[in-house]
C-alpha positions in Angstrom: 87.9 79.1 141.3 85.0 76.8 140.3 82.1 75.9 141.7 80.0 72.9 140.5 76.2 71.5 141.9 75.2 68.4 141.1 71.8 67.9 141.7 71.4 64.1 140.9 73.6 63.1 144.3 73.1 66.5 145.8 77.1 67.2 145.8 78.9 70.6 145.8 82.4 70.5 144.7 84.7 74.2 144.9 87.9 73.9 143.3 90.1 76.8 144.6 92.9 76.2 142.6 94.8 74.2 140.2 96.8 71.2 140.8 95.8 67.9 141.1 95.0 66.6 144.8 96.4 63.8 146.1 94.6 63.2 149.1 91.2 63.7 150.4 90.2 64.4 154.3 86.7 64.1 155.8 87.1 67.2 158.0 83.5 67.0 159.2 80.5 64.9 158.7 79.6 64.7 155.0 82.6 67.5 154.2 85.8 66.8 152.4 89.4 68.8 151.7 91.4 68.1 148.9 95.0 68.3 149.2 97.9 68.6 147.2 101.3 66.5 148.1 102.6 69.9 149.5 99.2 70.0 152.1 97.7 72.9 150.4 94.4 72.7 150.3 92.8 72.6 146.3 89.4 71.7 146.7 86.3 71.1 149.1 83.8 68.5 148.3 80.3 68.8 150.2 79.0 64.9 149.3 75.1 63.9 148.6 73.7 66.5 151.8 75.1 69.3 150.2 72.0 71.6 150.2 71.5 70.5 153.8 74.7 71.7 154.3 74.6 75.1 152.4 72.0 77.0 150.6 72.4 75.5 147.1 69.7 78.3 145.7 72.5 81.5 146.2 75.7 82.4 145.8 77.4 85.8 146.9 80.5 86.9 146.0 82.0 90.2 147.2 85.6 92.3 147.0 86.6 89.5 144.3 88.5 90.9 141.7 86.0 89.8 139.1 87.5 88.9 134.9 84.9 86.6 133.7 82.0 84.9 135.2 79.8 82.1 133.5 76.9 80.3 134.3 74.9 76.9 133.1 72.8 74.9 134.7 72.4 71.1 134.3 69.6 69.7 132.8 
């Protein structure tokens, strides 16, 4: 799983799997799932009110079955 910030158009974008999406769906003001042809879902996209949305600042993860973990930060 991936999860990428963007500050510049305030955009959060979690990629839960592999696989290319091939349709998008506006499931609630602002948020976005990503599908694959099969309807699994790939990806959600939070567009340009994402830290209204969510707090941006944190993330928690817990009972993940943890290999590797990076971090960077734009700028």
């Amino acid at each position: 799983m991936e999860i990428s910030y963007y500050p510049d158009t305030d955009s959060l974008f979690i990629k839960l799997r592999p696989g290319a999406e091939a349709t998008g769906e506006e499931v609630a003001p602002g948020i976005v799932f990503h599908y694959t042809p099969e309807g699994e879902v790939t990806a959600i996209e939070m567009d340009s009110r994402a830290s209204h949305l969510a707090d941006v600042t944190k993330l928690k993860a817990e009972g993940m079955p943890t290999v590797s973990i990076s971090h960077s930060q734009a700028g």
